[in-house]
Every structure is written in C-alpha cells, then in structure tokens.
N, C-alpha and C positions, 0 to 999 in steps of 0.2 A: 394292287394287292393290299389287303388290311390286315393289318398289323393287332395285335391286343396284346395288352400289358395286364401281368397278372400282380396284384400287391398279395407280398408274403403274408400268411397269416400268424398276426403277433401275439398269438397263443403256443405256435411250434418252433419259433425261430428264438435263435439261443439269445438270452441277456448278455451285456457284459458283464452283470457279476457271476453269472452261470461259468462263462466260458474262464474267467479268472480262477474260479472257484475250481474249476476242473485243472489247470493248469499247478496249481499250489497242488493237487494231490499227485499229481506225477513227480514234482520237484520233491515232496516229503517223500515219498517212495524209492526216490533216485538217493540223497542223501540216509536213508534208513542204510539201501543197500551198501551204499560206500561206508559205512559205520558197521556194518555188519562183518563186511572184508576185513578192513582194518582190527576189528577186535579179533578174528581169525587169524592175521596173521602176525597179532602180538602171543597170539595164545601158543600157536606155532613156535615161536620165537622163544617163549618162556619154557616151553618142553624141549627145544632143542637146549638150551641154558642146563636146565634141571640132569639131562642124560649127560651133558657133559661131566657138571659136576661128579656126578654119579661116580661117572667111569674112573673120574680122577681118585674120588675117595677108594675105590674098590685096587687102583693100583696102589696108591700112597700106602693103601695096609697090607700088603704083600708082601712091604719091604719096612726093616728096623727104623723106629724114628730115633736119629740123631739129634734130634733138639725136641722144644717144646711146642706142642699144637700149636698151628698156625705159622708158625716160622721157621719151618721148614727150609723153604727157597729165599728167607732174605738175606741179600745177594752179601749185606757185611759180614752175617753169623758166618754165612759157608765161605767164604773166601778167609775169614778170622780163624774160623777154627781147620778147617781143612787146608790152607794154605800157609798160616802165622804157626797156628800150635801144634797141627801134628809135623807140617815139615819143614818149619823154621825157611818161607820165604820168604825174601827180605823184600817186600812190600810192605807200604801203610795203609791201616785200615783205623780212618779215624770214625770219631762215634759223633752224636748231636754235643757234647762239651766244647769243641773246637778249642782242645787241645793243641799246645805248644807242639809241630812234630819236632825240632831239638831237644825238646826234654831226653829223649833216648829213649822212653819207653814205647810202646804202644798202646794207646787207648780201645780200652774191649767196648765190642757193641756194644749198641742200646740195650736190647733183651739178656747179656750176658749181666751187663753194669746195673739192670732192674732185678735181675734174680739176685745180685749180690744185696742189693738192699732190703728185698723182701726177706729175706733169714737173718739177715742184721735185726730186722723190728723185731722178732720173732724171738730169738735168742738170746739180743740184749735187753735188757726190761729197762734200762735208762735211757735208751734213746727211746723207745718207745712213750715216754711221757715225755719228756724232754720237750723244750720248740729245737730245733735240727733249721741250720741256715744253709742253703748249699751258696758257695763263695768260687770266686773263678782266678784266684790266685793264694797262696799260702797264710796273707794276713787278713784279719776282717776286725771291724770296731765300729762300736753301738753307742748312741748316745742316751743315757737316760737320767729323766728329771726326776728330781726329790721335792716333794712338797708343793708342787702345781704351781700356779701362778695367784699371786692374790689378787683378792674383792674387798669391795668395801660398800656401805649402805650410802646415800646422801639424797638432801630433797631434791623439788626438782631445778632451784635455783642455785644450791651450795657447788662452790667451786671443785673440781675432780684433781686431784692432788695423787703423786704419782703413786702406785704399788711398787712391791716388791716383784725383783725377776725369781723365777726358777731357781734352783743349782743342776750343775750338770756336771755328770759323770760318766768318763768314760770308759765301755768297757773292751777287752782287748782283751780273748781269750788264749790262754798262752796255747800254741799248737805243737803235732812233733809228727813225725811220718810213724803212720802206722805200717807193717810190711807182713807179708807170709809169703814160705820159699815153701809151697810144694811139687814134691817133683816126681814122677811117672818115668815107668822104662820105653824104651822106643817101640818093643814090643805090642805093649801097651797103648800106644797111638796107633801102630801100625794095624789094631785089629779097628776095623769099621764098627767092627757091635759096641766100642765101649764109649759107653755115654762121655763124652771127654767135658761137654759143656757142665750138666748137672756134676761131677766131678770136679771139676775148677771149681765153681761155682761155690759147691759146699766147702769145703775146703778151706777158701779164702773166707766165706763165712766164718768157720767155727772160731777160726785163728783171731779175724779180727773183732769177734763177739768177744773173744775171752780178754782179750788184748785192752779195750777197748773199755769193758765192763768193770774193772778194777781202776780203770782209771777215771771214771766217772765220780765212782766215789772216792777212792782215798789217793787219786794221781798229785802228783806233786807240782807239776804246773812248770818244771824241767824238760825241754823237750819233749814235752807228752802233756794234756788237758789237766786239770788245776778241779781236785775231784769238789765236791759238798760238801764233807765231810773235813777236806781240809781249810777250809776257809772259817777264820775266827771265831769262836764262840761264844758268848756270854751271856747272862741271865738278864741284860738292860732289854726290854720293850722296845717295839719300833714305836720311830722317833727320836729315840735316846740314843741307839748305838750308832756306830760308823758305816758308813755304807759298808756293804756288801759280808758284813757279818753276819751269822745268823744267829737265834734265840733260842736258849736250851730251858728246859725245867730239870729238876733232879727228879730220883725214883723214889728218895723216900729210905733208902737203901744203900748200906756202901756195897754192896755185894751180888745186888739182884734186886727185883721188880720191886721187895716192897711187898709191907701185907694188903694193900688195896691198892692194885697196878688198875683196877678198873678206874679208878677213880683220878689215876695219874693219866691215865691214856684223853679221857673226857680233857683234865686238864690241857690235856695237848693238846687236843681237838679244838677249843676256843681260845689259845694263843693265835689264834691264825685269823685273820679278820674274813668278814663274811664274802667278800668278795672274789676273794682265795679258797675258800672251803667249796663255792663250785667246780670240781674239777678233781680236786684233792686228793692222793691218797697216801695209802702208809707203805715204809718199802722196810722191810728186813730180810733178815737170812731165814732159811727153815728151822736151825736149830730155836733162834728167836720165839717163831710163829708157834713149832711145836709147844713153846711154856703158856704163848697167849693165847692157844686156845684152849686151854685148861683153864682159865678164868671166868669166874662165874659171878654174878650179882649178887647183894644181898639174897632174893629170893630161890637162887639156887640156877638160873637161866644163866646161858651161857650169852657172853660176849658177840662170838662168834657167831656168822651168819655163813652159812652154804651158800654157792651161789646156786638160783633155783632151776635156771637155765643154763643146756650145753653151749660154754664157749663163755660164760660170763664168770668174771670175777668172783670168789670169796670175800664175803665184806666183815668190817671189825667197825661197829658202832656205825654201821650206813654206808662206809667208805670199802671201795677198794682197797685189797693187799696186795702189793706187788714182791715178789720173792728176789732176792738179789744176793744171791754167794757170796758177794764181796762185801754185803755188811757185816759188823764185829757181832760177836757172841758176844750175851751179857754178861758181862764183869767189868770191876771196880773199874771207874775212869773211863769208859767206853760209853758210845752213841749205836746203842743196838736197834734204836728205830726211828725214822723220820717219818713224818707227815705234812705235807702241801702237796699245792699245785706245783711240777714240776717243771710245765709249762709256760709258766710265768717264771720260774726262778732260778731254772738251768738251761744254760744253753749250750748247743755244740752246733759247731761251726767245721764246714768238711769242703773241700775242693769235691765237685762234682765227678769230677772223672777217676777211675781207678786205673792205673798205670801198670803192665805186666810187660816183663823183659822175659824171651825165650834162652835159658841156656842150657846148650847142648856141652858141652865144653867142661865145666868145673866137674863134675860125677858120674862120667861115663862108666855104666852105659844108660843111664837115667837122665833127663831132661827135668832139668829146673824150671820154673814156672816163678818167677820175681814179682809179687804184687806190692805195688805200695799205693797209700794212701795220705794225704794231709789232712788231721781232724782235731780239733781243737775244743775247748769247754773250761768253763767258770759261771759260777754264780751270778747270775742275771738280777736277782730283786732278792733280797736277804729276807726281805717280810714273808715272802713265799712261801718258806720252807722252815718248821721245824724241828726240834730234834730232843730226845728223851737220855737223859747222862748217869748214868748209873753211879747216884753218889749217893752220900747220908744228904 
C-alpha cells in the first residue's frame, strides 16, 4: 500500500500570532461583557436605593416633624425628648460632653445642645465676637505674656549674654451658673404636634442671651463673668498701664459727643494698634448709634456706611457696629462705645454641656424644665479693646 503525505500549505494554515491574536478578542469580549453586567447591576442597585429613599421621604411628610431635618430618628433626640421631657423617664441620656451622670441633671443631646448655641450667637452680640473656650469642668485659666521675649544685635564673635524672660499673667475668668426655669403644662407635652424641642430650645436661648448679654458688659465678676466695661480704666497708653486695664480718650464733652465726635471716634479708631484693628469693631446701644449716625464730615458726608449686602454689617469709618442693649446711653461719666478686636480681648469660657432637670412636682400642673449652665468671662488683652468716656 503507498502511503503519501501531504505538507500543509503555509499560506492557509494559521500563525501563532493569528491564532493569539484571535484569542485576545474573545478574552476582550468576555471581560467587556462582564463589565457590562456589572455596570447593570450597580445601576439596578442604585434605582432600587433611589425608590427606597423616595418612599421614605413621601411617608416621613405625611407625618408632623417633631425635630429638625435630618434628625428625626436619632435614637438620643427621641429617647430625650419622648422619654426624659415629655414623660419624665428616669433614664439617662448622655450627649458627646461626657458629662458627670452624679451631677443630677441630664445632659441634652447633641442637636438639642447645637440649637442652643446657634441662637446664643445670634442673639448675644458678645459672644459672637468674643473667642468663646468650651472647658470640661467649672474652672479654666490662661496664661499670657506681656512684652515677648527679648533680642539683641551682636557680631559673629561677641559673646551672647543673657535676655530678659517674658512676664506672665494669669487669667482666671471669674464664672457663675447661668440657669432658666421654663416650664409647659402636661397638656402641652402630651399633644405630639407641639414642637417640645425648638420650644426648649428657644426658650433657654432667650433667657440665657439676656442673662448672659449684660453680663458681658457691665457683670461684676460675683458669681457671674467680670464684664469690659467693668474692668479699670484710664487714659495711660499700652505699655504704661497695668495689665488687664483698658484705654479710654474723653469726648471733648461733659455731657455728650462733643462738637466733632467724628474726629473723637478716628481718635479712637488709632488708639488701637494695627494688629488689632483687623477684626475690630464698635459695639454700642441703638440709642448711641441713633446720634452717631447723624454725624457728618466737614464736607457734609455722613460717617455712616449701609452695609451694601444682605446679612452684612453697618460700618462706621470701615468698621463694623455691633448693637448691644446693655451698653450705657451717653451721658456724663459713662462709656457709650467701644471699639477692638473682641477676639483678642474677651473671653468667655462655658462648660460644654447644658444641664436640664425635669420637674413635674414644684407647679402642678406644669412641668419645670431646670437649665443650667457654667460660663465665665474677663478681659483677655486690655490693648484690644477701647472705649470712648463721656467727659470734658
């Protein structure tokens, strides 16, 4: 039998780069399609995401919201206010301060203890400039230097001979409890529609804005913060006076502004060094403000600037005014307006947690609502801040 052997013809018979080359487009094909899956079935995933949501917000507004967007369901608001404040359960519910539970009170939530501060800023105009420490027990104390540290020139062989140190002072601002008792009928809790939180909430606001606000400026520093206004006065220049006093100019006036209060206000504007005038501004009452803007320049232009934008300050020679009830009306002997940095040169110092005791007990058939607070303040840098004295 004869046998014949045929040799392939190596024009039809595949290479191996052909045959790899065909292999790479199956494999790119195979991973396209698994990438394609995959993107379908995040898409999938993000539509079922999206109709949940959906569903949630379309029930959530079918029903009264009891607290503020978003926080709704956390688990301390509604256990705080649905279990502590309307039915006086004796559980604790502590907040992020990690709060004393002996103290006797209860520390309110986060979002309750954040709303109390946001109408604090709002309402009190000295904390709002102010620096604000929050402290985690009743005392607090700041060290600060006077006069930096000294220098001296020498070549580059002469011997280095010592300097002088710093002086240091310390400050210790005297504290007191702040407190406000409001209180609600049972009634009143027991209906579900009444906002119980923004109620507390404001509440302990107003009380401790007003509380607070007067003692900033003229507290006596008696179990209660040690205002601006009360801290020493006198016409010496920094440098010259004692710590923690501050710098007055007179008006020119025993009795009122003076016939060119523009030109006493400039003067007060550059008692202040330039480091301090960024930030700066003036604080008085409206009765005040009502005279100073009636001031006009030599050429007949007013003092007074609008501010040009909603939400922005009125300014007086460049600077913000900030309005403050608690400063005096102009007359003999009084400090009707200050000007610094506030930030540099007052401080208030406040125990972070706010403390509320439920009592059902002392004024039935109303429930007491017990808020206290620890907050303290004094004058931080006496150069900071100064002040205009209604004298000849």
């Amino acid at each position: 039998m004869d046998f014949q052997t045929t040799t392939p013809d190596p024009t039809t018979a595949p290479t191996p780069d052909t045959a790899e080359a065909s292999f790479d487009i199956v494999a790119r094909q195979d991973r396209t399609e698994a990438e394609v899956t995959a993107l379908r079935t995040d898409v999938e995933e993000v539509k079922a995401r999206v109709d949940r949501i959906s569903l949630a917000a379309s029930r959530a507004a079918a029903r009264p919201a009891l607290a503020p967007a978003g926080q709704e369901t956390a688990p301390e608001v509604k256990g705080f206010v649905d279990g502590y404040l309307r039915r006086g359960a004796a559980h604790e519910i502590k907040s992020i301060s990690g709060t004393v539970p002996s103290d006797g009170g209860y520390a309110v939530p986060r979002q309750i203890d954040a709303a109390i501060a946001r109408a604090l800023t709002e309402i009190s105009p000295i904390r709002a400039i102010a620096q604000v420490v929050q402290t985690g027990s009743a005392g607090y104390r700041k060290l600060v230097t006077t006069g930096g540290t000294a220098s001296g020139w020498v070549s580059e062989t002469t011997a280095r001979p010592g300097t002088a140190t710093p002086d240091f002072h310390e400050i210790a601002p005297p504290t007191g409890e702040l407190y406000a008792n409001p209180a609600a009928s049972q009634a009143m809790l027991d209906d579900v529609g009444f906002d119980l939180e923004t109620w507390l909430a404001s509440e302990i606001a107003v009380e401790f804005a007003r509380a607070e606000g007067a003692a900033f400026v003229n507290g006596s520093g008696i179990n209660q913060p040690e205002g601006f206004l009360t801290a020493p006065a006198t016409t010496a220049a920094d440098g010259v006076r004692s710590f923690g006093s501050l710098q007055y100019i007179g008006s020119g006036d025993a009795a009122g502004l003076g016939g060119s209060p523009e030109l006493r206000l400039i003067d007060l504007v550059h008692t202040l060094k330039a480091g301090h005038r960024q930030g700066a501004s003036f604080v008085m009452n409206s009765a005040t403000l009502a005279e100073v803007r009636k001031v006009k320049t030599a050429d007949g232009a007013f003092l007074w600037q609008p501010g040009l934008v909603a939400g922005q300050p009125d300014r007086l020679l460049g600077y913000p005014v900030i309005e403050a009830e608690d400063m005096p009306d102009v007359a003999a002997g009084t400090y009707p307006i200050a000007f610094g940095n506030f930030r540099h040169g007052y401080l208030i110092a406040e125990r972070s947690a706010t403390q509320i005791l439920r009592d059902p007990f002392t004024n039935k058939p109303f429930v007491h609502f017990y808020a206290t607070k620890r907050v303290g303040g004094q004058v931080l840098d006496g150069n900071a801040i100064k002040l205009l004295k209604i004298e000849a």
